[in-house]
N, C-alpha and C positions, 0 to 999 in steps of 0.2 A: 505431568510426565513429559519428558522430553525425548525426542528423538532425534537420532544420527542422521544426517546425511551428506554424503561426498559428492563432490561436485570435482570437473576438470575446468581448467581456465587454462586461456595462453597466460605463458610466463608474465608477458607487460600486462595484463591485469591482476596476475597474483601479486608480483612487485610494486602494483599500484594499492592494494591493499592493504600488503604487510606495511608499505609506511606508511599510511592514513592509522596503523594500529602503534605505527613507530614515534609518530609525530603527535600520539596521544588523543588523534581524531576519532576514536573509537577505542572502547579500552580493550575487543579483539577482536579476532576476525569474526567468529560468530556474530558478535553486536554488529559488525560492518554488514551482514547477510541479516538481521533481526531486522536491521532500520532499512534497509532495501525494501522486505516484505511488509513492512508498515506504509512504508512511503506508498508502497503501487495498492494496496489496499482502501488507501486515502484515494487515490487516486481515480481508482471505481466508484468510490462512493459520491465523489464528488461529479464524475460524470452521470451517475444517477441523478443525482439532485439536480445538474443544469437539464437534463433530460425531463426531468420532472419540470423545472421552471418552462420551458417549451412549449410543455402540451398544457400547462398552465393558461400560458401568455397566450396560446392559440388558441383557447378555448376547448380542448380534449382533458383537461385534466378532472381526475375525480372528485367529487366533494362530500368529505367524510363528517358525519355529524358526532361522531366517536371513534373510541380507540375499538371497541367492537366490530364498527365498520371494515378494519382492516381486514378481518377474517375471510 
């Protein structure tokens, strides 16, 4: 299921958009707001993981003998 939602932009971002949808960068503007929300998604995960290598590499990190262990 999908849902709606609006958002307001200044003009030079929406016009930065519509041509990234003009120049075929994106087939529209939704996809241009789909792949934003992917991107920063990746982007927690990935500072999770380096987070996780940290306390790793320091010596604080957990060590799991199974996937049970997660719980």
């Amino acid at each position: 299921m999908r849902e709606v939602i609006n958002i307001s932009l200044p003009e030079t971002m929406a016009k930065t958009i519509k041509k990234a949808v003009k120049t075929g960068d994106f087939s529209s503007t939704s996809e241009f707001f789909r792949h934003l929300v992917r991107q920063w998604q990746e982007d927690l995960l990935l500072k999770e993981i380096n987070k996780g290598r940290k306390e790793i590499a320091t010596g604080k990190g957990k060590k799991f003998n199974s996937l049970k262990d997660l719980r």
